[in-house]
C-alpha positions as CSV (number, residue, x, y, z in Angstrom):
1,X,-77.8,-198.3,-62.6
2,X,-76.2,-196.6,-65.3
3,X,-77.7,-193.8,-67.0
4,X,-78.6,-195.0,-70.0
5,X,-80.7,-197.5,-68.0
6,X,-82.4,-194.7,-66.4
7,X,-83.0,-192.7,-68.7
8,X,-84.0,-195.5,-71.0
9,X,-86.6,-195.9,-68.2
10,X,-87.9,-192.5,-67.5
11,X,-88.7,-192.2,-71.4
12,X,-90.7,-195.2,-71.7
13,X,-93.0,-193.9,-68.9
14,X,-92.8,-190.7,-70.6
15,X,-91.7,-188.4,-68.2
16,X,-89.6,-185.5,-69.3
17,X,-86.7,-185.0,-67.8
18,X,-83.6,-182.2,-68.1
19,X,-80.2,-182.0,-67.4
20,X,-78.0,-180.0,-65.2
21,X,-74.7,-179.7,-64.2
22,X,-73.6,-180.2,-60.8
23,X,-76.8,-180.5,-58.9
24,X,-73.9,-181.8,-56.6
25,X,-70.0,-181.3,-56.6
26,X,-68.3,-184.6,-58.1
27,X,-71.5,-185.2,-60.0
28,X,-71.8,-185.1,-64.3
29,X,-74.8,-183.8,-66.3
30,X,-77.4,-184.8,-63.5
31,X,-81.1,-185.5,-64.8
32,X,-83.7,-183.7,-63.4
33,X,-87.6,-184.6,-62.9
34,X,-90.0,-181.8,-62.2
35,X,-92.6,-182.7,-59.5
36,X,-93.7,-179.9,-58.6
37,X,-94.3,-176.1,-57.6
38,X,-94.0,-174.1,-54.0
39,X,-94.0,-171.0,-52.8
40,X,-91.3,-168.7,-53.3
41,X,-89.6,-165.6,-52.0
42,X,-90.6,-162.2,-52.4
43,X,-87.5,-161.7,-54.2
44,X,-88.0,-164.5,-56.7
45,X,-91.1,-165.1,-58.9
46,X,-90.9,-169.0,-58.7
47,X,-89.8,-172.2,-57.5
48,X,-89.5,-175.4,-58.8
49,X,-89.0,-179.0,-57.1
50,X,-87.3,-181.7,-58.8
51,X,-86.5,-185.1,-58.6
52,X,-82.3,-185.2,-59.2
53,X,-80.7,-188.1,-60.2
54,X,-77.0,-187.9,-59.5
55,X,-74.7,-189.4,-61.8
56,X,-71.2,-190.2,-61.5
57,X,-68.2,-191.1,-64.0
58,X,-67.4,-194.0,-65.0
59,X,-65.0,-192.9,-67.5
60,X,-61.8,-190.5,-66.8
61,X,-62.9,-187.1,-67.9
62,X,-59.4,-185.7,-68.2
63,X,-58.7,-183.5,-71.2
64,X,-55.3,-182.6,-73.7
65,X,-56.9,-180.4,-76.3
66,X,-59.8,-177.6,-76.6
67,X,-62.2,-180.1,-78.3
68,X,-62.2,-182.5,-75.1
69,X,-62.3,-179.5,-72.8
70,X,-65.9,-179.7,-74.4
71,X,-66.5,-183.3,-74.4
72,X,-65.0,-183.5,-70.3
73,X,-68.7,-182.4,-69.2
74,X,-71.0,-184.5,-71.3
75,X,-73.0,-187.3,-70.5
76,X,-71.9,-190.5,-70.9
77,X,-74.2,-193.5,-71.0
78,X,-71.7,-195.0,-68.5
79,X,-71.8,-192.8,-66.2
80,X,-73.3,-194.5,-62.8
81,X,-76.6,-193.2,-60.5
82,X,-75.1,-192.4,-57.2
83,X,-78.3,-190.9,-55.5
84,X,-81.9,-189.6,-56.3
85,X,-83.0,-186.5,-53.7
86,X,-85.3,-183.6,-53.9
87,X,-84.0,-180.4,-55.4
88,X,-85.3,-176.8,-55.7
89,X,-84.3,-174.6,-57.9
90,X,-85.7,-170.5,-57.6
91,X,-85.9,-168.8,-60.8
92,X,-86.8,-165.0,-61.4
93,X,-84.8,-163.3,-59.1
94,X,-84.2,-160.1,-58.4
């Protein structure tokens, strides 16, 4: 699937979803589901547990001026689902 199929998909069920960079190495801009919460760390105040859906390019990314340098790292609605797996993410850390 490509991700403007999923994401196409995800709003019309209405589930709110964010996006990260590199939930992966070789991924781009992966979209993230929150599912739920566990406990965390004493030396953290919280943790999250997401669905990640890890998108690949489709497109070359490759860059020549400062504006693409920008443009390498966004979304593209091309951009191809290569896996969906759990991941947590801590926040509040010492």
């Amino acid at each position: 699937m490509t991700r403007v199929e999923v994401e196409t998909y995800l709003r019309k069920q209405g589930t709110q979803f964010m996006q990260m960079c590199c939930v992966e190495r070789n991924s781009y801009w992966d979209d993230l589901v929150k599912i739920g919460e566990e406990g965390h760390p004493w030396y953290c105040s919280e943790h999250y547990v997401y669905v990640a859906f890890e998108f690949g390019a489709t497109e070359p990314h490759e860059v020549s001026t400062e504006r693409e340098k920008i443009e390498r790292w966004k979304a593209r609605d091309t951009d191809v689902l290569k896996e969906i797996k759990r991941y947590d993410m801590l926040g509040g850390c010492l």
